[in-house]
N, C-alpha and C positions, 0 to 999 in steps of 0.2 A: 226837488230843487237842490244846487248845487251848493251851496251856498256857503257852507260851511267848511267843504272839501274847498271852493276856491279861496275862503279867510285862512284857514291852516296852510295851504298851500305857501302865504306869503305872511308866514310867521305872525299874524294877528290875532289877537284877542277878542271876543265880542264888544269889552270895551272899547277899545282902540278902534275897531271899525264904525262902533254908532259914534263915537267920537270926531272919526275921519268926515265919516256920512252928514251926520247932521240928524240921527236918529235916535230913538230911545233903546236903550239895552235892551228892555223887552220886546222892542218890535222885533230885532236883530234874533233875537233867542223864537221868537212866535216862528217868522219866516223860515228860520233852520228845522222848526220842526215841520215845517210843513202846510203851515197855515197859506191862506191865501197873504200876494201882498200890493198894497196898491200900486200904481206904475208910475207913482212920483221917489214913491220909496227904491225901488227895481231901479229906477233911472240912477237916483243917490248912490245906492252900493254898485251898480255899473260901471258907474264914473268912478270912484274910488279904487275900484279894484279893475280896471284896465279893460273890461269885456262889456257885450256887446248886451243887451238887457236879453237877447234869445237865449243868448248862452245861461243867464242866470237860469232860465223854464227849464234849462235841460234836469232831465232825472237820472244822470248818472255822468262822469266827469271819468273822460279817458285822459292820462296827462300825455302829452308831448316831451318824452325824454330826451328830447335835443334841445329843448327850451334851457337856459343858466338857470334859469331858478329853479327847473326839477334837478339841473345837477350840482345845486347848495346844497341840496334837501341832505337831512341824514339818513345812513344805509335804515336806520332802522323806521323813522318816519314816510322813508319810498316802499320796506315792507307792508306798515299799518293802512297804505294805499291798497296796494294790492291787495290784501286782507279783505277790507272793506271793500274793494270790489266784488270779491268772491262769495261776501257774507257771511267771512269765517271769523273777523274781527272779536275777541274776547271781551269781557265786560271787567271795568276794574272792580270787581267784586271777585272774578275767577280770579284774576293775576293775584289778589293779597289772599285768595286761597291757598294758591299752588305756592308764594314766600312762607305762611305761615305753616305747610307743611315738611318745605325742603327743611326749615330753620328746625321742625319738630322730630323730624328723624335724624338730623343732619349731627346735631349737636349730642345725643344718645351715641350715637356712632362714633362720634370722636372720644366720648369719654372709655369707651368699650376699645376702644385703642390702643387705649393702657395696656390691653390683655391680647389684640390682635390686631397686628400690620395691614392688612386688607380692609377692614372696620376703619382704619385711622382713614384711609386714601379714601374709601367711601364717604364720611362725615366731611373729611375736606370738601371733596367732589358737590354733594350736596350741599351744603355752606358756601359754594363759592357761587352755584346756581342760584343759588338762592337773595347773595348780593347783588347777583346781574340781575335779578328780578324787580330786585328792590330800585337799583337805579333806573331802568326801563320805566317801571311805574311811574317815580317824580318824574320822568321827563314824559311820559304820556300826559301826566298834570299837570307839566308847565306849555306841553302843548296843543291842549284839551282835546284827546284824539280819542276818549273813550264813549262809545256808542253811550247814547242819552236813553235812563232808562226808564219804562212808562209811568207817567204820573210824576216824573220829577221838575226841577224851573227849570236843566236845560233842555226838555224835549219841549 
């Protein structure tokens, strides 16, 4: 089910949606992973979010990039699309791996700068990777784009 891909799609929360809906957060959270869901609920998130209750059944979500709303989107949230089509989508566990790595070499490198020009452009290089990692992530947090992982509340 789609479901999820079309609440992200139009910058929504799970709150916000069972709030829009008329539903409990956890149905909204059940349905995203997967569960079955009744067709009074399907009707509610239909309605709310502009489609057609088939479209909710569908099991994959190709967007329409002629649509305004896919051309709000930001370049890096039209990426985590694509991603997640492909099924290459990263888990926020990998991303605060690969920040706390670049920060772990990044910073050695700058001090070792003191003694070599190449080492200093190096530990920059990686420290500034390492910031754009750092903002990517809050902003995959603010707009809950990280694959739900098994046994957690949001799968």
């Amino acid at each position: 089910m789609i479901l999820k891909q079309l609440r992200l799609s139009r910058h929504l929360s799970q709150e916000q949606l069972a709030q829009m809906s008329g539903l409990n957060v956890r149905t909204i959270q059940r349905i995203e992973s997967g569960h079955n869901a009744s067709i009074e609920s399907l009707k509610c998130l239909a309605s709310v979010l502009e489609v057609d209750v088939s479209t909710l059944n569908q099991e994959s979500f190709v967007a329409d990039k002629s649509l305004s709303s896919w051309k709000t989107l930001p370049f890096w949230l039209k990426t985590w699309f694509a991603l997640g089509t492909l099924k290459l989508q990263p888990s926020r566990e990998l991303i605060v791996r690969i920040e706390v790595w670049l920060h772990v070499c990044g910073y050695p490198l700058c001090i070792f700068g003191f003694v070599s020009e190449p080492a200093l452009a190096g530990g920059i290089l990686l420290l500034a990777h390492a910031y754009v990692i750092t903002l990517l992530k809050w902003q995959g947090d603010k707009y809950a784009v990280w694959p739900a992982l098994p046994g957690s509340a949001e799968a």
